[in-house]
Backbone of each chain as ProteinMPNN parsed JSONL, in Angstrom:
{"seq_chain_A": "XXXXXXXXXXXXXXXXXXXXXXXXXXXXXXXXXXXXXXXXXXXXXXXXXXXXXXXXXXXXXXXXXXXXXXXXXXXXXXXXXXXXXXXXXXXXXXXXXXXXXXXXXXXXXXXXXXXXXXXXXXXXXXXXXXXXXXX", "coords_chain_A": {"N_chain_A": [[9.085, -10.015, 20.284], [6.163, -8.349, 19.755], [3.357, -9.915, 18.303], [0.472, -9.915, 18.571], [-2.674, -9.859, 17.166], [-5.098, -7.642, 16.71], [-7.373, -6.645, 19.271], [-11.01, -6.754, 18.958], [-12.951, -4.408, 19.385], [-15.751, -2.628, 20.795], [-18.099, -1.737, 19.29], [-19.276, 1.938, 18.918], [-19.629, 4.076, 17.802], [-21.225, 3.105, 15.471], [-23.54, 3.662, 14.495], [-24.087, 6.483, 13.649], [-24.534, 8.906, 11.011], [-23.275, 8.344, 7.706], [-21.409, 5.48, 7.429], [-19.865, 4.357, 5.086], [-18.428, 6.961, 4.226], [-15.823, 7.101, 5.202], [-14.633, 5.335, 4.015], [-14.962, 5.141, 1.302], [-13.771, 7.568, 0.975], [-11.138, 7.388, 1.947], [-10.501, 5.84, -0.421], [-10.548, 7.112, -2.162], [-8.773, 8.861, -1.623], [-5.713, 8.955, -0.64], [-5.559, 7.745, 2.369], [-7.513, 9.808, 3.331], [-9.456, 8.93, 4.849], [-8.855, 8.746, 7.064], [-7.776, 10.837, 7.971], [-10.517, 12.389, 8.052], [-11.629, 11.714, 10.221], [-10.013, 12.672, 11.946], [-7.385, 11.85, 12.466], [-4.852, 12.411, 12.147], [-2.163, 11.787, 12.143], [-1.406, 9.469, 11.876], [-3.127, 9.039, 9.271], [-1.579, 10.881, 7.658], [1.244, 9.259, 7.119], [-0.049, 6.944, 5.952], [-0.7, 8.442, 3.833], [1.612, 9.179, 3.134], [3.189, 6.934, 2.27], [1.326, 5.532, 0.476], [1.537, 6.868, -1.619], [4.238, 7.699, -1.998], [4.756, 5.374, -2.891], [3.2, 5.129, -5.532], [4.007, 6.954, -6.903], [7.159, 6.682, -7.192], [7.133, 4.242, -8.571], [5.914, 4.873, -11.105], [7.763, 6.411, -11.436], [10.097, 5.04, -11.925], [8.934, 4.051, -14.718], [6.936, 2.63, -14.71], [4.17, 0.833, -15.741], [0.66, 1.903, -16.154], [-1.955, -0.283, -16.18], [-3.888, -0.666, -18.717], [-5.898, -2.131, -20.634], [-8.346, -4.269, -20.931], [-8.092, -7.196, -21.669], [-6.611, -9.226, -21.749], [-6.626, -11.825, -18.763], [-4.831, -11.393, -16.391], [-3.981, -9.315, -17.045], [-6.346, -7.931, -16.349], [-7.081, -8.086, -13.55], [-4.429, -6.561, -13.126], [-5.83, -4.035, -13.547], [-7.509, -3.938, -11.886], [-6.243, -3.722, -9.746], [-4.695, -1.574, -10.115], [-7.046, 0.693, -10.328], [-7.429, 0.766, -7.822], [-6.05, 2.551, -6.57], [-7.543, 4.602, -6.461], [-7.996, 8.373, -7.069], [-5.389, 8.857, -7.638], [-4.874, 7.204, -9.916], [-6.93, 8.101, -11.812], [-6.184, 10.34, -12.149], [-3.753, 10.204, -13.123], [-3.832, 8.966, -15.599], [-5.065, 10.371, -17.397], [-3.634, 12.594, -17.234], [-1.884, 10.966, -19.296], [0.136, 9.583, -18.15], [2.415, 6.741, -17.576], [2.194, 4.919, -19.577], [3.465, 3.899, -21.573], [5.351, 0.959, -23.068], [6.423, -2.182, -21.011], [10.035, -2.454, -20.748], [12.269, -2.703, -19.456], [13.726, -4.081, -16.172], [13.765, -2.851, -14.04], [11.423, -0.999, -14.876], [9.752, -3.438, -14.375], [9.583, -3.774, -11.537], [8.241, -1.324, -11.039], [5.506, -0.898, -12.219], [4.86, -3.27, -10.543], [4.882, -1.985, -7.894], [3.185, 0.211, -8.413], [0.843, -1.473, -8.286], [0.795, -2.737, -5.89], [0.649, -0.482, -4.323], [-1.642, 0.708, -4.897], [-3.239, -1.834, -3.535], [-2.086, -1.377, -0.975], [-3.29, 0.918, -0.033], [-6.112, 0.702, -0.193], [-6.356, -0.786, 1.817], [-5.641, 0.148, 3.847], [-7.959, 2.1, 3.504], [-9.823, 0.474, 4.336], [-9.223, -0.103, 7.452], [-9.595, 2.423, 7.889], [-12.735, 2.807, 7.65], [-13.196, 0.725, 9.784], [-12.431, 1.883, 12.085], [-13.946, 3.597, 11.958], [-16.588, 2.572, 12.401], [-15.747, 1.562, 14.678], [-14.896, -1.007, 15.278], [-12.291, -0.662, 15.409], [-9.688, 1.078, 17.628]], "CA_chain_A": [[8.359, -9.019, 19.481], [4.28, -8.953, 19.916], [2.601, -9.682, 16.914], [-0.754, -10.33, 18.937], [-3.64, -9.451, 16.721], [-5.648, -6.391, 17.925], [-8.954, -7.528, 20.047], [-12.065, -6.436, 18.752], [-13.656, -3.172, 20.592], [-17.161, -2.682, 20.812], [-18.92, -0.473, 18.681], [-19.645, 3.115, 19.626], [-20.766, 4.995, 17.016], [-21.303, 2.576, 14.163], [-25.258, 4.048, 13.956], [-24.094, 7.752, 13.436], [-24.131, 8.887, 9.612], [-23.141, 7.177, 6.801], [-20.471, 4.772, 7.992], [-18.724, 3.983, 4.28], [-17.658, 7.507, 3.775], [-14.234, 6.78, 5.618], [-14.224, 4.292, 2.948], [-14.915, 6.052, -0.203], [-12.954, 9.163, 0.941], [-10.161, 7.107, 1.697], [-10.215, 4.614, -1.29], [-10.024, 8.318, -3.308], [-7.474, 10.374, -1.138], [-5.056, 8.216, -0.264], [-5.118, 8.978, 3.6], [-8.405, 10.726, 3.487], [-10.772, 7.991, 5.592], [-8.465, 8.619, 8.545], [-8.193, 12.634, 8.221], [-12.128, 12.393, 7.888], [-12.007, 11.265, 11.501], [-9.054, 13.384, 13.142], [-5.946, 11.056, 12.659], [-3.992, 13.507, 11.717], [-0.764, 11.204, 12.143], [-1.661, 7.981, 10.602], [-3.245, 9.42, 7.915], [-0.301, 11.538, 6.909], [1.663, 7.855, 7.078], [-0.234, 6.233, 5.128], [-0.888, 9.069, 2.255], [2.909, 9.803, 2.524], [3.418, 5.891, 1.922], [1.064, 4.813, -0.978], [1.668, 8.308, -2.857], [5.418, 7.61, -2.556], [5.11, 4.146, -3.808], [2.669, 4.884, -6.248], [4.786, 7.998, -7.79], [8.099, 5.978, -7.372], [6.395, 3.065, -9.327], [5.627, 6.057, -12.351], [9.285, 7.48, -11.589], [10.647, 3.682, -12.338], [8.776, 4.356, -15.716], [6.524, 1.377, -14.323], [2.927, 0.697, -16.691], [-0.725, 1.545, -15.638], [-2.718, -1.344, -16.958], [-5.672, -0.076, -19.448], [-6.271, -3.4, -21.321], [-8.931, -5.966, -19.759], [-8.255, -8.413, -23.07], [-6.451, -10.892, -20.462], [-7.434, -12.435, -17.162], [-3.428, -10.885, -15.416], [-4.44, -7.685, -17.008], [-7.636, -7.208, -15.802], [-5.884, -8.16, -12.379], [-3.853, -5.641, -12.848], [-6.333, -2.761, -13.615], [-8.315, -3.94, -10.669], [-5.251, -3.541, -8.638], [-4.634, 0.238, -10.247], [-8.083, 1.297, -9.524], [-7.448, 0.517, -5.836], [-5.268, 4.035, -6.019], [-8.224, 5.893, -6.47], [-7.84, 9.471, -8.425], [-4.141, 8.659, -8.416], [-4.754, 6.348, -10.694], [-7.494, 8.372, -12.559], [-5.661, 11.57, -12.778], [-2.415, 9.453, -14.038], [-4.373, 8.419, -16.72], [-5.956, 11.26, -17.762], [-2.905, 13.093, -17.263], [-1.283, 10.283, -19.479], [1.578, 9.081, -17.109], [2.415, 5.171, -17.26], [1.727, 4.866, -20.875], [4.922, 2.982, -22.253], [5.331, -0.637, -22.492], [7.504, -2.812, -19.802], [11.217, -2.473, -21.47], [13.476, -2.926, -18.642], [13.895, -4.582, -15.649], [13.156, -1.802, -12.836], [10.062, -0.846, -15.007], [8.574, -4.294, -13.898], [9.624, -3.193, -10.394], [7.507, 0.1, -10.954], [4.281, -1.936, -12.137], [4.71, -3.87, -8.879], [5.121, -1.051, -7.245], [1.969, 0.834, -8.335], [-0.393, -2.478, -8.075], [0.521, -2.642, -4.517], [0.13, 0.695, -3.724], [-3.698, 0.057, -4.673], [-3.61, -2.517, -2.251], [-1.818, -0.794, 0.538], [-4.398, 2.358, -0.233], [-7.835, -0.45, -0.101], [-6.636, -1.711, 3.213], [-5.78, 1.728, 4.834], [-9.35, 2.734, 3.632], [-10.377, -0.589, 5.093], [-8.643, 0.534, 7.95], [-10.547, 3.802, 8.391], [-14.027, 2.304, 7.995], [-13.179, 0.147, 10.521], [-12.244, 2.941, 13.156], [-15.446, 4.529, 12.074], [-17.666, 1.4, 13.01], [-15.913, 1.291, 16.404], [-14.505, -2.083, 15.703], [-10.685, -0.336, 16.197], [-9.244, 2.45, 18.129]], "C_chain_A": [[6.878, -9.382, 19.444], [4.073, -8.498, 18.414], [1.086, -9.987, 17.367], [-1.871, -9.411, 18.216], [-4.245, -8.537, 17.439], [-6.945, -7.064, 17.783], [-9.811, -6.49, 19.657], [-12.976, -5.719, 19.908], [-15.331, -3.098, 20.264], [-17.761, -1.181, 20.319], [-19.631, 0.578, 19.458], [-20.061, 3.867, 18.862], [-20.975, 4.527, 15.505], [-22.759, 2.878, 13.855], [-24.827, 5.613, 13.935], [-23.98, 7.982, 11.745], [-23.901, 7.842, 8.91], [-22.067, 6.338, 6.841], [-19.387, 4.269, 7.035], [-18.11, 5.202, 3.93], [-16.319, 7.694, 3.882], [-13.941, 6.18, 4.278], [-14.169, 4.114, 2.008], [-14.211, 6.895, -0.219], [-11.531, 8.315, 1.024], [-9.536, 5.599, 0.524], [-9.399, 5.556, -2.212], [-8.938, 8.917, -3.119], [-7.045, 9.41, -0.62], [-4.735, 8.698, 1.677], [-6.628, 9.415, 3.917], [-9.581, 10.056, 4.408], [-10.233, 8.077, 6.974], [-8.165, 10.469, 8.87], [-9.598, 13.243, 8.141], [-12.245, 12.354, 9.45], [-10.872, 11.762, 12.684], [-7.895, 12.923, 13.516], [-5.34, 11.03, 11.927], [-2.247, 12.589, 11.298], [-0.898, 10.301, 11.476], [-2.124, 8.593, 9.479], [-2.372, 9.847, 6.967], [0.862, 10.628, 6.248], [1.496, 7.43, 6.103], [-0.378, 6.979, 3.717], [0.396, 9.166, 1.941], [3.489, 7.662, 1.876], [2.726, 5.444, 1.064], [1.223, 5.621, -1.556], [2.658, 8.205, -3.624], [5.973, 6.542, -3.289], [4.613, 4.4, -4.978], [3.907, 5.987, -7.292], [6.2, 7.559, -7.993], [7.79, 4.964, -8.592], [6.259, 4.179, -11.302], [7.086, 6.397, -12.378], [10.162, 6.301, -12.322], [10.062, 3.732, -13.402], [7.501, 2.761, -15.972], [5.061, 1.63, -15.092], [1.599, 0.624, -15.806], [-1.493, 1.092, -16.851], [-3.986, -0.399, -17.557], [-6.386, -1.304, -19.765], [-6.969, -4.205, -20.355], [-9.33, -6.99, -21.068], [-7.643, -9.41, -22.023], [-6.425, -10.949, -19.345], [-5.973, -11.259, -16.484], [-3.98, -9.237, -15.537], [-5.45, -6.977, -16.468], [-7.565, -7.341, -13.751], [-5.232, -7.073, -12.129], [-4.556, -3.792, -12.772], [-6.605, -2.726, -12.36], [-7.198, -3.112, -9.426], [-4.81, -1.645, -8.683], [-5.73, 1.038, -9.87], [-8.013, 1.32, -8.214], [-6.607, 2.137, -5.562], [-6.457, 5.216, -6.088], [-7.817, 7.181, -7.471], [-6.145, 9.705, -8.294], [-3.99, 8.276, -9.812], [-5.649, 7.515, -12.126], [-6.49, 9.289, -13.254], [-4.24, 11.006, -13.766], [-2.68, 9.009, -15.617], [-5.057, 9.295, -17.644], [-4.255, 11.98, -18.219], [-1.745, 12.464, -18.603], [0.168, 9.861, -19.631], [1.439, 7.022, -17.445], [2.127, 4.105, -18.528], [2.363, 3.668, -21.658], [4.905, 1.639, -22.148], [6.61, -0.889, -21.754], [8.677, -2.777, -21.113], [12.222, -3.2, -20.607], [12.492, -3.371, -17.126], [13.285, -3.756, -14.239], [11.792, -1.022, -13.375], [9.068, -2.169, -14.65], [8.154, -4.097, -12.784], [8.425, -1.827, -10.199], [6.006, -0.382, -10.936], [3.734, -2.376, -11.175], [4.325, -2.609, -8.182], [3.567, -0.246, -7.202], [0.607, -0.215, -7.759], [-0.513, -2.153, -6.519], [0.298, -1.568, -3.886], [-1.215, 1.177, -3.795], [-3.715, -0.495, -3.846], [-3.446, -2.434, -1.459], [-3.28, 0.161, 0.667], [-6.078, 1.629, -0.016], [-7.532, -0.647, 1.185], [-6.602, -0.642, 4.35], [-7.253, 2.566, 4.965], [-10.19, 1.756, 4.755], [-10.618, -0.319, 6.642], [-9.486, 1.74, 8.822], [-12.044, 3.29, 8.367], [-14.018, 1.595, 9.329], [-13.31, 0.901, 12.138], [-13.361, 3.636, 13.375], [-16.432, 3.866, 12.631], [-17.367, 1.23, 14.333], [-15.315, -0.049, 16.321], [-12.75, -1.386, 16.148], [-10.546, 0.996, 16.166], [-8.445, 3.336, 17.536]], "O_chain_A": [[6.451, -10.5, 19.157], [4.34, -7.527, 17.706], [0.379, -10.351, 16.428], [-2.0, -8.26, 18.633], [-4.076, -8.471, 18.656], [-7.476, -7.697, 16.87], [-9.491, -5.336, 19.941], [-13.508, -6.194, 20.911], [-15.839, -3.7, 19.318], [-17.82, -0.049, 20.798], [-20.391, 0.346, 20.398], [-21.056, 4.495, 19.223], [-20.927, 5.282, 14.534], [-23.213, 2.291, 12.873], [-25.777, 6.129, 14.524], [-23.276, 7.152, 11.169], [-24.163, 6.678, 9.212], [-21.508, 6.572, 5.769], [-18.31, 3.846, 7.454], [-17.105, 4.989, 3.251], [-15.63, 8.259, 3.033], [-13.03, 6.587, 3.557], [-13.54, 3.185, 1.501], [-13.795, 7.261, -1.318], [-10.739, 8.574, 0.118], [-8.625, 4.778, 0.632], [-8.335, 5.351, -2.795], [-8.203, 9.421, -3.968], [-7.871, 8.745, 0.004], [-4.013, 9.587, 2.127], [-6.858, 9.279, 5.119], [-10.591, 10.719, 4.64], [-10.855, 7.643, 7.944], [-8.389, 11.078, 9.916], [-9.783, 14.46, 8.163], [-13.106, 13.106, 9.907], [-10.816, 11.418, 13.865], [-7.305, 13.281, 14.536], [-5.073, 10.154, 11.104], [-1.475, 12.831, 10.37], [-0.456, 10.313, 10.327], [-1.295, 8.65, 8.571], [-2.281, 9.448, 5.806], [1.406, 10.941, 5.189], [2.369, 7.336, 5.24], [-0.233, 6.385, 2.648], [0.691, 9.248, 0.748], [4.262, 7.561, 0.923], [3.41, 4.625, 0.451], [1.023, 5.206, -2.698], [2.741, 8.335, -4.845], [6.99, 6.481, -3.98], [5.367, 4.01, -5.869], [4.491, 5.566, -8.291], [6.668, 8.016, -9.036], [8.449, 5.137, -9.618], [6.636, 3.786, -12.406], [7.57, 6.674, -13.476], [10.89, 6.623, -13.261], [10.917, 3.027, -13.938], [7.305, 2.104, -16.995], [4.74, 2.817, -15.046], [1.349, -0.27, -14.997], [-1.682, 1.61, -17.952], [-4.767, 0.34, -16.956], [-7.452, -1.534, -19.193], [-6.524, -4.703, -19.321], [-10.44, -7.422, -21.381], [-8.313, -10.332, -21.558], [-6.137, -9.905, -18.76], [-6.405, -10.175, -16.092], [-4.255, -8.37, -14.707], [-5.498, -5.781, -16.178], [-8.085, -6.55, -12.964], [-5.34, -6.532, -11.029], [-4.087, -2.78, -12.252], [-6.192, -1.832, -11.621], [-7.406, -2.24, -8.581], [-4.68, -0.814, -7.784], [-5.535, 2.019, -9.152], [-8.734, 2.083, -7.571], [-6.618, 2.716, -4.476], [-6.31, 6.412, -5.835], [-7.349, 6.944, -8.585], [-5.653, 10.695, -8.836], [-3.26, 8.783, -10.665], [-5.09, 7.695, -13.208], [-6.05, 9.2, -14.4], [-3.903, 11.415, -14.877], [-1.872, 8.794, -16.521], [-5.597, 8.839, -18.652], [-3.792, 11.868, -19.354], [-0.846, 13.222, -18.965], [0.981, 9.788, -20.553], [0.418, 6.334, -17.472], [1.913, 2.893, -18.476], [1.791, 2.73, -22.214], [4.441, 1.123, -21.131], [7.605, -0.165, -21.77], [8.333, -3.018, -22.27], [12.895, -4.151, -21.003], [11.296, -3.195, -16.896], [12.371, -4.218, -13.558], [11.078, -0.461, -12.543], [7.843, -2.048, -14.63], [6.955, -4.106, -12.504], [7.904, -1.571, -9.114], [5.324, -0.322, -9.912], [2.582, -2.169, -10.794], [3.118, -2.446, -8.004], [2.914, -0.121, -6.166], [-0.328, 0.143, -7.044], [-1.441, -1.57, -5.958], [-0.289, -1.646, -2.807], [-1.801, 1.88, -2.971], [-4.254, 0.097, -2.911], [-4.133, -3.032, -0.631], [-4.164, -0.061, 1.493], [-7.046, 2.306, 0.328], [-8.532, -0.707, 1.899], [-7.264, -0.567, 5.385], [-7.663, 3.294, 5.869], [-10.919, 2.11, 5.681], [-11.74, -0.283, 7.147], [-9.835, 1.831, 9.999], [-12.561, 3.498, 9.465], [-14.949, 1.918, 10.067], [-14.051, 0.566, 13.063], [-13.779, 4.146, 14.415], [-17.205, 4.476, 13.369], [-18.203, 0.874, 15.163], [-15.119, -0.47, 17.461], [-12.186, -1.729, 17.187], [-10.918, 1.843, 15.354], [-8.19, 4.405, 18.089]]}, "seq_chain_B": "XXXXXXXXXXXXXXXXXXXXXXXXXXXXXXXXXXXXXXXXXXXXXXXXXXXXXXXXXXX", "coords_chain_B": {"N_chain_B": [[14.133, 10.021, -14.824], [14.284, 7.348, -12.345], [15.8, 4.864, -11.053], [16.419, 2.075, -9.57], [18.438, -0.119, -7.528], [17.627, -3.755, -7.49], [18.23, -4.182, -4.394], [17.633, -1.989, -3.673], [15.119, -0.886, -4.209], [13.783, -3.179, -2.91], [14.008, -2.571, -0.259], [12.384, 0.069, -0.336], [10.039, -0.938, -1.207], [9.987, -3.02, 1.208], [9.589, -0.686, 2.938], [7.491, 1.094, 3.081], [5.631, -1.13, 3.052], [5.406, -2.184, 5.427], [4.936, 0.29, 6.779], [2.249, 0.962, 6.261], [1.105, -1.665, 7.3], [1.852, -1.774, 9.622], [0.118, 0.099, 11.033], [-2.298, -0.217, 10.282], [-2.968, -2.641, 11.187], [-2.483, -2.607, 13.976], [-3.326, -1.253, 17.348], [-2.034, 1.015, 18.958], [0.31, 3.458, 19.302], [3.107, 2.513, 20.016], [2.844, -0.141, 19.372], [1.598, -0.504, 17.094], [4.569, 1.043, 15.805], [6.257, -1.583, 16.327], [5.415, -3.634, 15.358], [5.533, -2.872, 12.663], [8.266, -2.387, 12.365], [8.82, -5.07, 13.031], [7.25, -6.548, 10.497], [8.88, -5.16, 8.491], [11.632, -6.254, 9.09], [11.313, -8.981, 8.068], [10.294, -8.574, 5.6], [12.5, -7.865, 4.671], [14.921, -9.42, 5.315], [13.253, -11.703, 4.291], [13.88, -11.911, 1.851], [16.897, -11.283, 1.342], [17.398, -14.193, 2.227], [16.137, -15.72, 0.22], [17.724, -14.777, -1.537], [20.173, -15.949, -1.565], [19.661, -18.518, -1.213], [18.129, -18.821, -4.026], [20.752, -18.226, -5.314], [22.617, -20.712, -4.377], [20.819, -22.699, -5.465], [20.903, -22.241, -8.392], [24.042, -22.76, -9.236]], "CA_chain_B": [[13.574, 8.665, -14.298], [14.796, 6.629, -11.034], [16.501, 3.65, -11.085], [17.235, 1.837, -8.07], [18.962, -1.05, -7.691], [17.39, -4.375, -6.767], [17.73, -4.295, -3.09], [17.292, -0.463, -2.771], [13.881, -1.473, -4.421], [13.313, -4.008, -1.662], [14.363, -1.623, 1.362], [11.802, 0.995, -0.414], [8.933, -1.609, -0.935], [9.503, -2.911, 2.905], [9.657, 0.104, 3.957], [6.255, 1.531, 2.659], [4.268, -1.959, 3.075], [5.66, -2.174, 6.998], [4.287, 1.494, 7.259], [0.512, 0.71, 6.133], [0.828, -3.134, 8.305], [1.888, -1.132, 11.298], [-0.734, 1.466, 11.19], [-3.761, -0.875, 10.371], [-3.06, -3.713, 11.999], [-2.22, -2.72, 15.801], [-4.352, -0.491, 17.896], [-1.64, 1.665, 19.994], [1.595, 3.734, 18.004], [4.249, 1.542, 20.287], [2.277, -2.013, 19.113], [2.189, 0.074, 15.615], [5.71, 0.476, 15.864], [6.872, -2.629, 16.695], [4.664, -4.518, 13.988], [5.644, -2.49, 11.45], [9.661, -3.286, 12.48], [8.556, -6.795, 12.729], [7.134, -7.032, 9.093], [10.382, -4.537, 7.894], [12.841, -7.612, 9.495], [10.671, -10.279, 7.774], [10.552, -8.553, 4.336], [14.242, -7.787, 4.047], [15.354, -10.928, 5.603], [13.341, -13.145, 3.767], [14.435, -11.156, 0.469], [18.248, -12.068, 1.277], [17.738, -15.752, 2.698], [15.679, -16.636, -0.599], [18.48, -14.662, -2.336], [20.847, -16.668, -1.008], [18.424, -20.118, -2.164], [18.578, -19.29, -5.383], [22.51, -18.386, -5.734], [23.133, -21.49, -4.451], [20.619, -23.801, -6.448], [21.768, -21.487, -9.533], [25.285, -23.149, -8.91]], "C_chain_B": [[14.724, 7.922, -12.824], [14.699, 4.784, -11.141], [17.41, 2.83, -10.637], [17.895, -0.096, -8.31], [18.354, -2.131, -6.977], [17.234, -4.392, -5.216], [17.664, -2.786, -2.666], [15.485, -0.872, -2.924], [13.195, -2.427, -3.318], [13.167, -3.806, -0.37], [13.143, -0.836, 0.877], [9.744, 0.457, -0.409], [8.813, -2.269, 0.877], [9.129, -1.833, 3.436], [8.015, 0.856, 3.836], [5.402, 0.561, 3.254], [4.183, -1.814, 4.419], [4.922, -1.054, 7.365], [2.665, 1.082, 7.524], [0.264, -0.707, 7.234], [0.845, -2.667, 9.239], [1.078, -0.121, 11.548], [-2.022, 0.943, 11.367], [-3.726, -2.151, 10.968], [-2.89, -3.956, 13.48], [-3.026, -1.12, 15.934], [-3.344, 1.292, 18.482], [-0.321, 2.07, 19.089], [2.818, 2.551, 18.643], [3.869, 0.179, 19.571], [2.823, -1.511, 17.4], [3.732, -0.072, 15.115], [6.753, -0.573, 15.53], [6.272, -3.592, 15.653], [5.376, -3.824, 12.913], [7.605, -2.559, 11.047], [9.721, -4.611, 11.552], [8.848, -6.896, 11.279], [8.311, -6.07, 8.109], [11.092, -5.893, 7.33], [12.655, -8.604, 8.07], [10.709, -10.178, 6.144], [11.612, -8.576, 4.006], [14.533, -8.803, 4.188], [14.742, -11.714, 4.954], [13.621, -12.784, 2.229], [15.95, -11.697, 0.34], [18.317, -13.631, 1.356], [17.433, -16.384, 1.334], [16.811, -16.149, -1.749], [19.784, -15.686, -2.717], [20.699, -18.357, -1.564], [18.879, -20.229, -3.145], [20.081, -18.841, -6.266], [23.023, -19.6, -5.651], [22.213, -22.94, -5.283], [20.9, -23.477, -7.951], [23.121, -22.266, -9.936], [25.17, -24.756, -9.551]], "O_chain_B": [[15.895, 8.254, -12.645], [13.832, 3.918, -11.254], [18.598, 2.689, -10.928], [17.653, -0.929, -9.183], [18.319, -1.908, -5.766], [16.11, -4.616, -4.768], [17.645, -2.429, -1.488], [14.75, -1.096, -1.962], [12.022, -2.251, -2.99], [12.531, -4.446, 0.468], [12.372, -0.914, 1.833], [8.733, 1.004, 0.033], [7.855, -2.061, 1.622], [8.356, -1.865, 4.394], [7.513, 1.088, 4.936], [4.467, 0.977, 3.938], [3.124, -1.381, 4.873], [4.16, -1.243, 8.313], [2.063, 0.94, 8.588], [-0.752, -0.722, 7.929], [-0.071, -2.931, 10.017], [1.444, 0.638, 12.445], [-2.809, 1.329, 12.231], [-4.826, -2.644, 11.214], [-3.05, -5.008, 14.098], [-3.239, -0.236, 15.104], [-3.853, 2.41, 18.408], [0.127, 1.265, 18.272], [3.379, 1.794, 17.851], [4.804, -0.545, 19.229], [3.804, -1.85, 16.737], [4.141, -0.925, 14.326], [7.727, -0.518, 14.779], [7.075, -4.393, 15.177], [5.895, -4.635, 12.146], [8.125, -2.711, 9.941], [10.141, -5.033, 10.475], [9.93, -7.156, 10.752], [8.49, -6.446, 6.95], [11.21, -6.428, 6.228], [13.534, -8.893, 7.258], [10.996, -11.127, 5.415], [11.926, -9.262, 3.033], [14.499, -9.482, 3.161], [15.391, -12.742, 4.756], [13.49, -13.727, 1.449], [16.26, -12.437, -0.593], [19.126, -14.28, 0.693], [18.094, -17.367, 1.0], [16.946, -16.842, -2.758], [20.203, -16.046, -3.818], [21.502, -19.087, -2.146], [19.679, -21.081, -3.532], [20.378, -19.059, -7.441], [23.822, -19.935, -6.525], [22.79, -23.974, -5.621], [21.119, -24.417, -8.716], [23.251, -22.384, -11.154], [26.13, -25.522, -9.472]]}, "name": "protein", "num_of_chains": 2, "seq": "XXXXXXXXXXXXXXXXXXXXXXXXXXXXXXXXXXXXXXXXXXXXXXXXXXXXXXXXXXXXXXXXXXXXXXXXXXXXXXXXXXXXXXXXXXXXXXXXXXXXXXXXXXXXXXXXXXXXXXXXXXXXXXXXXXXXXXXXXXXXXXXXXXXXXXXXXXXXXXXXXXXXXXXXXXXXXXXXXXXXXXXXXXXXXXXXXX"}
């Protein structure tokens, strides 16, 4: 099974426009830094994969962090902001409200954090494609 | 509400993280693919083996 790292391509249009909007559009739209740029398939991937974690994670009855009174918590916001206006509208909307009770709501928690951090690296991801370092 | 059972939870978190690893981390959809297998295997499997760990230091 190849796990060989992908080799570094040579920039081609990393001087056109503004080069972080991949990276703001897709920090916000889960998906949206790689449908900015015509990749139509991955994008769809990755929005249909942090959306479904993040809304699974809410369906598990799982907690978006508000509190930055302790160091884990403020950890954990950081990690909810990474969903972008998932996160906002969830909060606004006020989804995720409840405290941890049970056992598959810690699971849900999890669940949303990382789906910030899948959703940061997919934006990552798309900046990257935009700079020309990957195809 | 939805309320899965430990290792459905673990099939549903591989299966999501493997998606985003195999998408941003290889260049080509077969490499994609095949990475995103890979890190599947690696999450489930090492989910049972360490299950496995602590049943038997549990004991």
């Amino acid at each position: 099974m190849s796990t060989t790292p992908n080799k570094p391509v040579a920039g081609k249009k990393s001087d056109q426009g503004f080069v972080y909007l991949p990276l703001i559009v897709g920090w916000l739209v889960p998906g949206g830094g790689h449908f900015l740029q015509g990749k139509w398939v991955r994008g769809t991937l990755l929005a249909v994969s942090v959306v479904a974690m993040f809304v699974l994670g809410l369906a598990m009855q799982g907690k978006l962090y508000t509190s930055m009174q302790e160091p884990l918590d403020m950890l954990g916001v950081a990690g909810d902001l990474c969903n972008g206006l998932l996160y906002l509208v969830s909060r606004v909307a006020g989804l995720g409200g409840q405290p941890i009770q049970t056992t598959v709501a810690d699971y849900g928690t999890k669940f949303i954090v990382v789906a910030g951090l899948l959703n940061i690296i997919a934006a990552v991801d798309a900046h990257n494609l935009r700079t020309g370092r990957k195809q | 509400m939805f309320h899965p059972s430990h290792f459905a939870a673990v099939l549903l978190f591989a299966l999501f993280a493997s998606t985003v690893f195999g998408i941003t981390m290889r260049d080509t959809p077969v490499r994609m693919f095949r990475y995103g297998a890979y890190c599947f295997l690696l999450f489930v499997g090492s989910a049972i083996v360490l299950s496995w760990v602590m049943l038997l230091i549990a004991r």
